[in-house]
TORMARSE-636002 format. One line per field, with one value per residue: y, z, x of N, C-alpha, C, O, CB in turn; residue number from 1. Coordinates in steps of 0.02 Angstrom, whole numbers, plus 50000, padded with zeros to 5 digits. Glycine has a CB too. Layout:
! residues N
n.yy	[Y | ...]
n.zz	[Z | ...]
n.xx	[X | ...]
ca.yy	[Y | ...]
ca.zz	[Z | ...]
ca.xx	[X | ...]
c.yy	[Y | ...]
c.zz	[Z | ...]
c.xx	[X | ...]
o.yy	[Y | ...]
o.zz	[Z | ...]
o.xx	[X | ...]
cb.yy	[Y | ...]
cb.zz	[Z | ...]
cb.xx	[X | ...]
milo	[NUM | ...]
END
This chain:
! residues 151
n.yy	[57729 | 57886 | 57983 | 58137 | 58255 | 58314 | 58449 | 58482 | 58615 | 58689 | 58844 | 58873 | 58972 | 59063 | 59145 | 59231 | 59274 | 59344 | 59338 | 59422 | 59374 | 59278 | 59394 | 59336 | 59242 | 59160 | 59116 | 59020 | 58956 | 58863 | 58800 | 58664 | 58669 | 58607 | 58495 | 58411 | 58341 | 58229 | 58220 | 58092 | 58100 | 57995 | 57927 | 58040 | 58124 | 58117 | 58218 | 58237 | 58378 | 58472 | 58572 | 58643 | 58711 | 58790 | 58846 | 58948 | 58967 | 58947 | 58853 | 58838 | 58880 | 58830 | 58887 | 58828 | 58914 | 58890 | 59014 | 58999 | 59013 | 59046 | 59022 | 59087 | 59014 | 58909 | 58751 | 58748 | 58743 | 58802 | 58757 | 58850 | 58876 | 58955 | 58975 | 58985 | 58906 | 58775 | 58660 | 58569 | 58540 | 58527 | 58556 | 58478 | 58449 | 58295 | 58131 | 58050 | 58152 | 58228 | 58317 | 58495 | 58608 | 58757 | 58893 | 58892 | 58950 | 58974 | 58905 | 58762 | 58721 | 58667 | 58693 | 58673 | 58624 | 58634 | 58604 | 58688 | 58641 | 58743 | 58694 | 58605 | 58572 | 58572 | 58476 | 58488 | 58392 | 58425 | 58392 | 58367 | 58341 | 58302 | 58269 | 58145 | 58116 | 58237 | 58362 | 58458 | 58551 | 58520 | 58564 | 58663 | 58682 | 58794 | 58866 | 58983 | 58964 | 59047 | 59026 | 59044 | 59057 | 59059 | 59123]
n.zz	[46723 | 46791 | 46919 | 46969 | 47073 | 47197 | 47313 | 47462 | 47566 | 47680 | 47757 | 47913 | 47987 | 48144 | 48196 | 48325 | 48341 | 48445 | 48552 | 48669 | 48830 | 48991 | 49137 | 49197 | 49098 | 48963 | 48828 | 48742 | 48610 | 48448 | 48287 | 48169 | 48062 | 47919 | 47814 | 47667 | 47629 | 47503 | 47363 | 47284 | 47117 | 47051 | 47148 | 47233 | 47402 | 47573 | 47727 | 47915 | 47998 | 48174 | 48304 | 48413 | 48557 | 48707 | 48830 | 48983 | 49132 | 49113 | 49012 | 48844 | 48674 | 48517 | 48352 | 48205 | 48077 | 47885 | 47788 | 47590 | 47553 | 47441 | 47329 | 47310 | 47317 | 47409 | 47356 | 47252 | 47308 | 47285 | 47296 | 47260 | 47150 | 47142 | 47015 | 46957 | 46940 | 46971 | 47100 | 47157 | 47310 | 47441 | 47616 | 47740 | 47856 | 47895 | 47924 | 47802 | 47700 | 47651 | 47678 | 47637 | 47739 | 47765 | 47798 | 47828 | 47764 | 47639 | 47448 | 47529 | 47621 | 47810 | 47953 | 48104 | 48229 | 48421 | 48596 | 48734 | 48891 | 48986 | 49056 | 48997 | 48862 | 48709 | 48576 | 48407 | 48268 | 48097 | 47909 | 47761 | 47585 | 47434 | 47275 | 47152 | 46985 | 46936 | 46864 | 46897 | 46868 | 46921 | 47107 | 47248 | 47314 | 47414 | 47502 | 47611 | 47729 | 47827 | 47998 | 48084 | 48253 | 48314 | 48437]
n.xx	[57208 | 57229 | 57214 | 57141 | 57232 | 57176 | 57138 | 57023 | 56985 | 56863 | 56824 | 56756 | 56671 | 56594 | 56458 | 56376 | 56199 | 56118 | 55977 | 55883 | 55982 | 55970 | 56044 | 56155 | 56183 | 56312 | 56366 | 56485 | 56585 | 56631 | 56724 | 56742 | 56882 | 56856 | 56904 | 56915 | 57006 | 57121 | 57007 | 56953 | 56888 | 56840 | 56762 | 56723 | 56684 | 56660 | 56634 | 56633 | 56577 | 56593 | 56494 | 56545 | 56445 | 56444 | 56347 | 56313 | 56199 | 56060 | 55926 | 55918 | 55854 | 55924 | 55967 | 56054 | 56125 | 56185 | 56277 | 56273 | 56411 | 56536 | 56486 | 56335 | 56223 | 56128 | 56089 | 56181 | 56346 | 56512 | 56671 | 56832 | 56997 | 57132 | 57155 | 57023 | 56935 | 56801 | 56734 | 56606 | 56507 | 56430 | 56333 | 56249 | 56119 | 56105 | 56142 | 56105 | 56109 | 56021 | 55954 | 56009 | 56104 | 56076 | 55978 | 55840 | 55733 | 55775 | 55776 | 55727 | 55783 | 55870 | 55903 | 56004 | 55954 | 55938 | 55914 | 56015 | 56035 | 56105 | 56216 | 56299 | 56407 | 56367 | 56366 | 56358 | 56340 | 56374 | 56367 | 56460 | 56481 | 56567 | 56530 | 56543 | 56617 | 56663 | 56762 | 56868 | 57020 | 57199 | 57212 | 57224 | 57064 | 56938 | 56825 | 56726 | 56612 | 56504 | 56435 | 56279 | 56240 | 56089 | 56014]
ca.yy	[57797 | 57932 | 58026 | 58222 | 58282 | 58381 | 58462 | 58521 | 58642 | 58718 | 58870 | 58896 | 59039 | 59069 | 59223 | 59253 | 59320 | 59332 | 59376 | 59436 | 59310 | 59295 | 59434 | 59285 | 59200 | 59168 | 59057 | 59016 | 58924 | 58827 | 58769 | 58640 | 58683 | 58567 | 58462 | 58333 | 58311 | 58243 | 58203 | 58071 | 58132 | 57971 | 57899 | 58097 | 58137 | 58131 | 58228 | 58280 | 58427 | 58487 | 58645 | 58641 | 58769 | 58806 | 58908 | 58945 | 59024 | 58953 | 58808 | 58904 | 58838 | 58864 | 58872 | 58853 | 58917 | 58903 | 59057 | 59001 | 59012 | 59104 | 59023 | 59135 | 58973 | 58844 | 58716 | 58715 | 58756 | 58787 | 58781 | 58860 | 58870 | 59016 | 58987 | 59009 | 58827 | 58756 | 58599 | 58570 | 58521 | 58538 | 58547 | 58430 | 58427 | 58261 | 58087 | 58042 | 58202 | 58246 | 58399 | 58552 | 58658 | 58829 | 58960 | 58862 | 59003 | 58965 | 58833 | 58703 | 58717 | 58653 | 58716 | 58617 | 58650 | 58593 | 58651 | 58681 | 58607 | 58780 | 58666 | 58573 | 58593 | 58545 | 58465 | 58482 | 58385 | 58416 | 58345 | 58354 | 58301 | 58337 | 58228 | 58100 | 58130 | 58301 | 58363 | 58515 | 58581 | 58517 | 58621 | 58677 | 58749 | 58834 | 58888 | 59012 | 58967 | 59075 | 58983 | 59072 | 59036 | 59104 | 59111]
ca.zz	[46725 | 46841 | 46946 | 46976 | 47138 | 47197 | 47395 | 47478 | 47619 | 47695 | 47808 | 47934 | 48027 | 48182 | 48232 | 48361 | 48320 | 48498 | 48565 | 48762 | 48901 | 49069 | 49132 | 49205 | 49058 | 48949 | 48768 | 48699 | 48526 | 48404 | 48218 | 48157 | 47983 | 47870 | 47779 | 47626 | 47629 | 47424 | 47340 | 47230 | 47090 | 47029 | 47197 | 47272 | 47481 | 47623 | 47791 | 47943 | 48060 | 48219 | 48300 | 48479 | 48589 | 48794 | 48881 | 49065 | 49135 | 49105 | 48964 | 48806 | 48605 | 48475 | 48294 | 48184 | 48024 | 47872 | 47747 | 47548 | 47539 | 47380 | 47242 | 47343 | 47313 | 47467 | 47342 | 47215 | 47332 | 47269 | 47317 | 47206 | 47166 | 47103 | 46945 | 46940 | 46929 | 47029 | 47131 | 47186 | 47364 | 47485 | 47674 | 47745 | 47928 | 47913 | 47882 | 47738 | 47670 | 47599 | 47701 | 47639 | 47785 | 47752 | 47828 | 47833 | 47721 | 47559 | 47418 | 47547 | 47659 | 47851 | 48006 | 48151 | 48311 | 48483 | 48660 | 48776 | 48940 | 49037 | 49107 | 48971 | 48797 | 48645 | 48498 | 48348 | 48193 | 48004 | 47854 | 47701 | 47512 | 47368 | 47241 | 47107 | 46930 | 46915 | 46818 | 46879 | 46855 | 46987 | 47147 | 47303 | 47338 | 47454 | 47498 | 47663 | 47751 | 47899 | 48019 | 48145 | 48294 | 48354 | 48518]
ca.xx	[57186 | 57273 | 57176 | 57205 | 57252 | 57111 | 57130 | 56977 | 56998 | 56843 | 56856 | 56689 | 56658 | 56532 | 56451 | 56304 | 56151 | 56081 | 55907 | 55910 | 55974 | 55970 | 56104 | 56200 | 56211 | 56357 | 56382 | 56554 | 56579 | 56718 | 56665 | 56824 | 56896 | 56824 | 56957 | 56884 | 57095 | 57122 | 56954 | 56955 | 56859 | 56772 | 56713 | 56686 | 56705 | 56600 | 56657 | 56580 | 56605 | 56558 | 56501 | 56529 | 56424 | 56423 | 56309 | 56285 | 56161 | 55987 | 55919 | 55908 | 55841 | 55952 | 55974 | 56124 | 56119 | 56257 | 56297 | 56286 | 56466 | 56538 | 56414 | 56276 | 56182 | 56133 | 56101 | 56249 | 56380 | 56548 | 56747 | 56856 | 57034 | 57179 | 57128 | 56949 | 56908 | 56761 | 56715 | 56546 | 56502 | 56381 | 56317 | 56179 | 56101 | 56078 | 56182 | 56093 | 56149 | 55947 | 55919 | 56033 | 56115 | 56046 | 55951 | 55791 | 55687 | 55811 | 55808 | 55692 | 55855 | 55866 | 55931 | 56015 | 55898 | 55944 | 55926 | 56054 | 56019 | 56120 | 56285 | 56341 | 56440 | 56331 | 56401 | 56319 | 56375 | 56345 | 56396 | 56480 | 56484 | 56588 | 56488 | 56581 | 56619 | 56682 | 56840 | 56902 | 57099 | 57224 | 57237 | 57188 | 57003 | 56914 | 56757 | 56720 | 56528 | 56476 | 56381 | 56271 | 56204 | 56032 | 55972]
c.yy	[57830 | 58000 | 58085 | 58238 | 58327 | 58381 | 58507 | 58561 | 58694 | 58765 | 58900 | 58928 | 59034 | 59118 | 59212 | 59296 | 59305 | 59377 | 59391 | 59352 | 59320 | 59344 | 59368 | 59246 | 59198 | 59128 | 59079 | 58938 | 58907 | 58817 | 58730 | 58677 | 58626 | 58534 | 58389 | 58297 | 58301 | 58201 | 58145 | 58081 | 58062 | 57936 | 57986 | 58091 | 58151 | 58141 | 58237 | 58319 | 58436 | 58552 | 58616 | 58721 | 58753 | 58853 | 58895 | 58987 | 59002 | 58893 | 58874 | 58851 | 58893 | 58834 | 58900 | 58845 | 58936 | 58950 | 58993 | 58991 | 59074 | 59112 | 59068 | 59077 | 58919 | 58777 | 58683 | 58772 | 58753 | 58791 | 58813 | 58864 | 58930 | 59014 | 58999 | 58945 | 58810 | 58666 | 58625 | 58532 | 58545 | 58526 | 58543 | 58437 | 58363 | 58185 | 58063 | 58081 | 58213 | 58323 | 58446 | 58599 | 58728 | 58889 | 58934 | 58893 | 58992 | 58902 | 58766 | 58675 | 58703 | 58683 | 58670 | 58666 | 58621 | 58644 | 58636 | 58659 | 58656 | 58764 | 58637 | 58598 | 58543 | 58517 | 58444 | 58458 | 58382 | 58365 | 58369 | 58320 | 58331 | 58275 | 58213 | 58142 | 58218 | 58309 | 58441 | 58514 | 58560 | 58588 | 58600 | 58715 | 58728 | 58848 | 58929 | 59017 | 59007 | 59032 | 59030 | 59044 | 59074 | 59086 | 59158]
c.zz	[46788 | 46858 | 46954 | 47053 | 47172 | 47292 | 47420 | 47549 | 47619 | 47749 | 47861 | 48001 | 48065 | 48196 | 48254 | 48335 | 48398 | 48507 | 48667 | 48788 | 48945 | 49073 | 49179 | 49152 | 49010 | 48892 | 48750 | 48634 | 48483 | 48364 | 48215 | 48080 | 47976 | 47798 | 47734 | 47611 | 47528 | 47447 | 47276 | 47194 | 47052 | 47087 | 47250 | 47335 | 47515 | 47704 | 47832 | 48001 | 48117 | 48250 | 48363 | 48528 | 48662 | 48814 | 48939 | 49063 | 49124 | 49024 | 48902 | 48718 | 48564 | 48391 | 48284 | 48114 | 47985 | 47795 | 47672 | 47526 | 47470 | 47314 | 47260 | 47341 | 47365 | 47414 | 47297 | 47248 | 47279 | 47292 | 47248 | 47201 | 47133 | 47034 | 46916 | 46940 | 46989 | 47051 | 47182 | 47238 | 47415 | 47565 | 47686 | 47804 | 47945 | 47905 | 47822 | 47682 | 47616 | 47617 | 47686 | 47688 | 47758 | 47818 | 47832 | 47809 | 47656 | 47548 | 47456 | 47595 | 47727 | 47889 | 48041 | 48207 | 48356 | 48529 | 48697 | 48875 | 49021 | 49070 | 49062 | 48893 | 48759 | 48566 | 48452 | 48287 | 48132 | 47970 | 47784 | 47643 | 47467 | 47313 | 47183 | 47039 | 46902 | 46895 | 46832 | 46885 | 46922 | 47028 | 47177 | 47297 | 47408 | 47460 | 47578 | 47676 | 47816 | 47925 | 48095 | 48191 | 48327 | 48395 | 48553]
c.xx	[57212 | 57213 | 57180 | 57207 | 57206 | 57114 | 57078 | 56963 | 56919 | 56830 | 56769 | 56707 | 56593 | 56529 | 56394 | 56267 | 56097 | 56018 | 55935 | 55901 | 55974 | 56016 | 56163 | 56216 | 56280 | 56364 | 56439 | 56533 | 56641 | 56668 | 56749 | 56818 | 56910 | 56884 | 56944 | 56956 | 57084 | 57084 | 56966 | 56886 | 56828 | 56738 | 56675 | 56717 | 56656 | 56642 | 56608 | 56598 | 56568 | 56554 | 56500 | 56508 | 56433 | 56395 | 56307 | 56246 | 56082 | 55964 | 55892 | 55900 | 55891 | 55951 | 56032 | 56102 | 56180 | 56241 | 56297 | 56374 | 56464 | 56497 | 56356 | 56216 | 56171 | 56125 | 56170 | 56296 | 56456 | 56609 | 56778 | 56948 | 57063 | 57170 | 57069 | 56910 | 56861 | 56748 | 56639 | 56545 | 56426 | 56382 | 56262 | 56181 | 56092 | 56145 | 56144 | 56106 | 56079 | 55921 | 55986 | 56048 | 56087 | 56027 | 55879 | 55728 | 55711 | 55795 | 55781 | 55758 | 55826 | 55912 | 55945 | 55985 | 55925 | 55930 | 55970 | 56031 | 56062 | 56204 | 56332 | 56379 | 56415 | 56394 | 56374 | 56354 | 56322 | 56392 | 56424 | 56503 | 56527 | 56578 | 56533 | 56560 | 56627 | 56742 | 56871 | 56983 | 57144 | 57229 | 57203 | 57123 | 56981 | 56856 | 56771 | 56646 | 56533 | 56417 | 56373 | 56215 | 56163 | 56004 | 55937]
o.yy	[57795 | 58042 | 58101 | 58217 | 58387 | 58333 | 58567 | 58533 | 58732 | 58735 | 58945 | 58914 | 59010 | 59151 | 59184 | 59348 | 59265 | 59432 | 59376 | 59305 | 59380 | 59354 | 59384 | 59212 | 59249 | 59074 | 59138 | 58896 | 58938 | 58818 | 58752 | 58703 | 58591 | 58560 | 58331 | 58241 | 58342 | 58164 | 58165 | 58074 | 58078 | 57915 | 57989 | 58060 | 58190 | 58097 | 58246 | 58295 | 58412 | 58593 | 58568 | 58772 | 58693 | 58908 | 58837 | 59033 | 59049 | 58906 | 58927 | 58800 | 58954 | 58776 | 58948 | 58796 | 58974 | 58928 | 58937 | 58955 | 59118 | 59156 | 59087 | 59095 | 58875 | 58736 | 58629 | 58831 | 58708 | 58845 | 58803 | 58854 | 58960 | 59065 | 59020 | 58946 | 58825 | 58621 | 58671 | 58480 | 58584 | 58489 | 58582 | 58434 | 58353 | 58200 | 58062 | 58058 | 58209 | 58366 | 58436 | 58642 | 58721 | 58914 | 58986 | 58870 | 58999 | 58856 | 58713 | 58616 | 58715 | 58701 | 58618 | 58725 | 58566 | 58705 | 58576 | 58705 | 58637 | 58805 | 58638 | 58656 | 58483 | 58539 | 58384 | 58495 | 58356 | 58322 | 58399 | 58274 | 58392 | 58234 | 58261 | 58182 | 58245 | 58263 | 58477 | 58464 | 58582 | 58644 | 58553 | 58773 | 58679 | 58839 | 58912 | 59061 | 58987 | 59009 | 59047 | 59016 | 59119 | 59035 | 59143]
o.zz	[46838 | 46823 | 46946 | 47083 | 47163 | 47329 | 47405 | 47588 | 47571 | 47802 | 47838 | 48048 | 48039 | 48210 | 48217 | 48309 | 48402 | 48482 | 48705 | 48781 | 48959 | 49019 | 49179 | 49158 | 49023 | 48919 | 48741 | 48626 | 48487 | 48373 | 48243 | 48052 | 48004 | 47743 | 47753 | 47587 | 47493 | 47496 | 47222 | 47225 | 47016 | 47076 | 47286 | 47338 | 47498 | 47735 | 47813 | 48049 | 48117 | 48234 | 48374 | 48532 | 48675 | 48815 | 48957 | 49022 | 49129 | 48977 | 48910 | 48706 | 48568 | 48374 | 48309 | 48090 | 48007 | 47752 | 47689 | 47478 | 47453 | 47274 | 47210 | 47362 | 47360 | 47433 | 47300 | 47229 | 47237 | 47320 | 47192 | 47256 | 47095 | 47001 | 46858 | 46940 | 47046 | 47011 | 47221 | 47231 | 47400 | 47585 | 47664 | 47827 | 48002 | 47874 | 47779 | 47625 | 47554 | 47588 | 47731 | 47691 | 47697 | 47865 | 47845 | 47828 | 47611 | 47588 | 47432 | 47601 | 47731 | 47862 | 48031 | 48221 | 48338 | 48520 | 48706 | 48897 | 49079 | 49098 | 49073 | 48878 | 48766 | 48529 | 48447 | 48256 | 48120 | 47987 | 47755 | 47649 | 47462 | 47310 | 47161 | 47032 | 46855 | 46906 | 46788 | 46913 | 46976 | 47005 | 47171 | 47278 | 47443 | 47408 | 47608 | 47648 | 47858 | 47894 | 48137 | 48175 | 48364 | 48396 | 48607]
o.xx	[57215 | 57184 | 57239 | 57158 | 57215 | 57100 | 57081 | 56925 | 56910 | 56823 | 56734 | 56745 | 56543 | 56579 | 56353 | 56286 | 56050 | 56007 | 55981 | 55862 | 55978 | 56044 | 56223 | 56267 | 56312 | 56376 | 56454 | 56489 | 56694 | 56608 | 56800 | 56770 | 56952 | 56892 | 56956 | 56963 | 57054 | 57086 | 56989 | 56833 | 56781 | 56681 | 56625 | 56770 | 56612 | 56670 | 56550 | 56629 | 56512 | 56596 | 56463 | 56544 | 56429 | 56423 | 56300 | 56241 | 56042 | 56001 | 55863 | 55932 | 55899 | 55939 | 56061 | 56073 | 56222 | 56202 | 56318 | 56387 | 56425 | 56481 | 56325 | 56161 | 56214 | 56167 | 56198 | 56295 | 56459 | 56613 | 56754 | 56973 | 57025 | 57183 | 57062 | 56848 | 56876 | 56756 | 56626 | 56578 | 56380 | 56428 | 56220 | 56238 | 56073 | 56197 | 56188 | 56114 | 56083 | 55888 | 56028 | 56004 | 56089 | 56059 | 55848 | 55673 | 55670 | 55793 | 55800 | 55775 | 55766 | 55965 | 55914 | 55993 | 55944 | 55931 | 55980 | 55996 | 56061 | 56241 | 56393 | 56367 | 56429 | 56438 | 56362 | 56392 | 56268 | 56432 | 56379 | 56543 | 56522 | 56624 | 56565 | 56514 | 56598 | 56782 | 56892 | 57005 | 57124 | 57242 | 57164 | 57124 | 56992 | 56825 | 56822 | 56613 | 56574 | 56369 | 56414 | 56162 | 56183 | 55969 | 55911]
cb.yy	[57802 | 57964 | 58015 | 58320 | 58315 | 58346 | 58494 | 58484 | 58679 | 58698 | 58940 | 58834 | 59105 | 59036 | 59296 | 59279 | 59296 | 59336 | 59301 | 59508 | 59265 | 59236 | 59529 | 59247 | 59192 | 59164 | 59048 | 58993 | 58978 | 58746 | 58842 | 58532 | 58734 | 58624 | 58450 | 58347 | 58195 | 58238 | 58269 | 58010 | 58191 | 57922 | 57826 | 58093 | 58191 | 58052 | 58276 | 58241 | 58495 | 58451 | 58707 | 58604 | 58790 | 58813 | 58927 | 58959 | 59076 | 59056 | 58737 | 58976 | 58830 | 58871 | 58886 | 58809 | 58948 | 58818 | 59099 | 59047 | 58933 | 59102 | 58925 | 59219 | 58955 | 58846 | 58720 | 58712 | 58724 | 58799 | 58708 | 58920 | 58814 | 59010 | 58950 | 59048 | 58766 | 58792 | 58566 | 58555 | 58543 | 58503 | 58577 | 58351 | 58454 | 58272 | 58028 | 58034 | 58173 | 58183 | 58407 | 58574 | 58660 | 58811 | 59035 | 58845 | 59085 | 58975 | 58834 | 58651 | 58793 | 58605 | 58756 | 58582 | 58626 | 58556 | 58658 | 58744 | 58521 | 58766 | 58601 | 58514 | 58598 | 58626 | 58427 | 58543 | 58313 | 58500 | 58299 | 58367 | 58296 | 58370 | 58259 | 58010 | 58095 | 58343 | 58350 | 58567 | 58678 | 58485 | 58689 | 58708 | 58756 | 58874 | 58815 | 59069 | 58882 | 59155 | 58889 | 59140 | 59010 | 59125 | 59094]
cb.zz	[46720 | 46793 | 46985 | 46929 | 47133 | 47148 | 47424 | 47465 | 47615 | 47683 | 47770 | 47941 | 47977 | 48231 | 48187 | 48423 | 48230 | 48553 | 48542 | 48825 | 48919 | 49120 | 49176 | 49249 | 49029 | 48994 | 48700 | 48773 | 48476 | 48432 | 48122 | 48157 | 47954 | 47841 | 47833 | 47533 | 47697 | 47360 | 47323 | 47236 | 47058 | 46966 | 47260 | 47278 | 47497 | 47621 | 47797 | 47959 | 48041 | 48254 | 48265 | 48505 | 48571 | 48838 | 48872 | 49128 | 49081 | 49091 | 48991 | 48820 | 48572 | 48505 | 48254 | 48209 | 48019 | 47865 | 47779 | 47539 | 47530 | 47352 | 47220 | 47290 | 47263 | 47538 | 47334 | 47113 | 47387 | 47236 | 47346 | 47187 | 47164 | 47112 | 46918 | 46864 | 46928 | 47011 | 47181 | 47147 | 47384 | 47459 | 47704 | 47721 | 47950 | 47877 | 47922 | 47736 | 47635 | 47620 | 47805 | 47611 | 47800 | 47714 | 47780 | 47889 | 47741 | 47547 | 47429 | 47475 | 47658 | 47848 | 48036 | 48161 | 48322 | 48496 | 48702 | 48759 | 48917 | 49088 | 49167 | 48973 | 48794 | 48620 | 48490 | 48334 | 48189 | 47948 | 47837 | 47702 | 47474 | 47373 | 47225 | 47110 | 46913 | 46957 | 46712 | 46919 | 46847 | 46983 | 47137 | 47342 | 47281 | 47451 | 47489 | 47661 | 47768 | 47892 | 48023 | 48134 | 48326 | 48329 | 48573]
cb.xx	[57110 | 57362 | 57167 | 57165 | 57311 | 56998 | 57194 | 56934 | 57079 | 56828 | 56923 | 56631 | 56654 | 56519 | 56452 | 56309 | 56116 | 56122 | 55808 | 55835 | 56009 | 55988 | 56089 | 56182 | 56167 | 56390 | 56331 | 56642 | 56542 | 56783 | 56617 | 56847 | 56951 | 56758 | 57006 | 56831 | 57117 | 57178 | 56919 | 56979 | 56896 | 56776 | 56773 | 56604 | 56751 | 56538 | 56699 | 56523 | 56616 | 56569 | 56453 | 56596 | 56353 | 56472 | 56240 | 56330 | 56188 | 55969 | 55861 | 55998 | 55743 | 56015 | 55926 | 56198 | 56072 | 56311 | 56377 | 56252 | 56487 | 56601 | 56360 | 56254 | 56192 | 56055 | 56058 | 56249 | 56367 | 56539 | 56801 | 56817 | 57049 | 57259 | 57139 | 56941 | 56974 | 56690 | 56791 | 56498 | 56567 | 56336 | 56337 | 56170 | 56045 | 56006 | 56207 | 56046 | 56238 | 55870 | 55890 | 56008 | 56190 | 55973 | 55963 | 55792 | 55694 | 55896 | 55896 | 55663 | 55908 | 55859 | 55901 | 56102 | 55812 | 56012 | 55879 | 56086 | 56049 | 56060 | 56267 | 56308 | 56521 | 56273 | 56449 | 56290 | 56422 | 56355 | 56345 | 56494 | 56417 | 56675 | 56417 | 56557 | 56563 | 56674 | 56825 | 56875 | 57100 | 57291 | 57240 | 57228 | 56921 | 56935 | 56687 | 56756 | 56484 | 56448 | 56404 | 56262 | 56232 | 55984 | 56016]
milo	[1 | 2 | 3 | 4 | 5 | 6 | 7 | 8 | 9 | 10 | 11 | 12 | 13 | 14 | 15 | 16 | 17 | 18 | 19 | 20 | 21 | 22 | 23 | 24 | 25 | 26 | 27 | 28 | 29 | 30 | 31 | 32 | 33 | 34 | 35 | 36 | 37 | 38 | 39 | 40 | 41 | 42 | 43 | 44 | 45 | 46 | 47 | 48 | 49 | 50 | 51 | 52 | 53 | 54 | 55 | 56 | 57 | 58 | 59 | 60 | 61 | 62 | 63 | 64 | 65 | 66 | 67 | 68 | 69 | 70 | 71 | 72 | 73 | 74 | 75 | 76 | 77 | 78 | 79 | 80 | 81 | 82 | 83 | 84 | 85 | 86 | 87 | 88 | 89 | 90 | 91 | 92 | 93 | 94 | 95 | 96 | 97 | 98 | 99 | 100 | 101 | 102 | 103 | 104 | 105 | 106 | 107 | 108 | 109 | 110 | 111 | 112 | 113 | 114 | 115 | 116 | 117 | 118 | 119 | 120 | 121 | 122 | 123 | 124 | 125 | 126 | 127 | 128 | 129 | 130 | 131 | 132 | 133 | 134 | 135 | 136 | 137 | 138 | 139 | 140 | 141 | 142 | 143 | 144 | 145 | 146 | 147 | 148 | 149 | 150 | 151]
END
């Protein structure tokens, strides 16, 4: 049996959603683009990314929360490709991959929490799935998550 070629490129986006900081303070931010590379479609793909934050300026709690993507759904996430064809996937806060990245108000969804400690550069990793036994159309998909960080 011949497998299909299936490439999974995910593209994540960060944007601040800040509350007031010190006036010395300062946060910078990277997300990687999310690459399941080819999926084989009967064992599935499991990646995991990282968000790296820095602040100066004062210890500060944060939450990172990730956008639905294009299904508008946090649980059945989807990529898709030039043809309309979908692949299902997901983003988990956790390695067991049980808690749903979200917005932590949707769907029984989770947030990644940490505090910054003022000096150093945080690195927060998630996770991703693109779950076995699916059949969609060769190609490339896509998906685009916003992930923001509130502080």
């Amino acid at each position: 049996m011949r497998l299909t070629p299936v490439h999974a490129l995910l593209a994540v986006t960060l944007m601040l959603a800040p509350k007031a900081l010190p006036a010395a303070s300062f946060c910078g931010h990277s997300v990687e683009i999310l690459n399941f590379s080819e999926v084989n479609l009967a064992r599935g793909a499991d990646i995991t990314g990282i968000v790296r934050v820095s602040c100066f300026g004062g210890k500060t709690d944060f939450k990172l929360l990730a956008s639905p993507g294009q299904s508008g759904n946090f649980t059945a996430r989807e990529m898709s490709n030039a043809k309309g064809s979908t692949l299902r996937y997901n983003l988990f806060t956790d390695a067991t991959r049980t808690t749903v990245w979200g917005d932590g108000l949707s769907d029984g969804t989770g947030t990644i929490d940490f505090t910054n400690n003022g000096i150093t550069t945080s690195f927060m990793v998630f996770y991703g799935r693109v779950p076995p036994g699916q059949q969609p159309s060769i190609g490339d998909y896509t998906d685009s998550v916003v992930v923001t960080l509130r502080y």
